[in-house]
N, C-alpha and C positions, 0 to 999 in steps of 0.2 A: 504494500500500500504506500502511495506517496501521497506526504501533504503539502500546503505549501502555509509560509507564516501567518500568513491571511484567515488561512483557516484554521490554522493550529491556534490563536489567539481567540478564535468564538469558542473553543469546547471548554468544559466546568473541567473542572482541576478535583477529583474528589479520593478522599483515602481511603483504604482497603474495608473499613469499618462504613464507609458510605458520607462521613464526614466534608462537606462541600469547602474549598478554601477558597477558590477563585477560578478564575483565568490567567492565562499564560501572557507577561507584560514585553519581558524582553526571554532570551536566550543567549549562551554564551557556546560555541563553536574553538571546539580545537581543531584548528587548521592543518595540524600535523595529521592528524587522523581520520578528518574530514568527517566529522560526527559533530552534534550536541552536546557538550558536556554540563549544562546546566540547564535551569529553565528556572525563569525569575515569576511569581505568581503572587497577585494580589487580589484582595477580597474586592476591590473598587479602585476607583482611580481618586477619590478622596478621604479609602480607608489607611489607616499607618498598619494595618497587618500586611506581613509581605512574608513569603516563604522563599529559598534558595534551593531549588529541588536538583540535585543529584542524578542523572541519567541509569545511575545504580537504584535507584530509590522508585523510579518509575516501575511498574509492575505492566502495564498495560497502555496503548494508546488505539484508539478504537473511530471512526466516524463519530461515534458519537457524545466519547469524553475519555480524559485521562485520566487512570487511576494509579496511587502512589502509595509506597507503605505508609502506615501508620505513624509511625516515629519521624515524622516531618517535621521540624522546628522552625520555628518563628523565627523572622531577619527582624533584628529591632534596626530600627534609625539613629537610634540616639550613637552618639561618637564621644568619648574621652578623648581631649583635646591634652589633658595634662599628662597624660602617661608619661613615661621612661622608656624609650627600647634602647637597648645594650648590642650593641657593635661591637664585637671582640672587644676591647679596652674602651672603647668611646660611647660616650653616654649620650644618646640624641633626642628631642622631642619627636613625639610620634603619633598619630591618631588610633585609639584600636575599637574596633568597633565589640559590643557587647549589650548583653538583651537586659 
């Protein structure tokens, strides 16, 4: 079966449990391999739920939706700006992201 983004963005996003999460907003392509390696899904385009789906984590892609494991986690927004990340000896500002 081939889809194309167009269409891959109308199907409901929903977990093995029936769980609905959304639709598929963006996707992330490894070039070397010439696959999907991700797929970016939000409840809305004004909601702050967004999930980071795993092409491991996909179970299923069908005409008429996609279903994903269960253990799907939530992409929070929010960014620490103050963190530390550590460079072999050097100590640099860094943003990390966490829910």
């Amino acid at each position: 079966m081939r889809i194309t983004l167009k269409q891959l963005k109308k199907l409901p996003v929903v977990t093995k449990s029936g769980q609905l999460l959304g639709r598929v907003r963006d996707v992330v392509f490894d070039i070397d391999g010439q696959f999907v390696a991700q797929y970016e899904v939000a409840a809305s385009l004004l909601s702050g739920k967004k999930y980071l789906i795993s092409r491991d984590q996909v179970l299923s892609v069908s005409a008429e939706k996609i279903v994903v494991d269960d253990d799907v986690m939530r992409v929070s927004n929010k960014i620490d700006i103050g963190s530390k990340i550590k460079i072999g000896k050097v100590e640099a500002g860094g943003a990390v992201m966490r829910e």
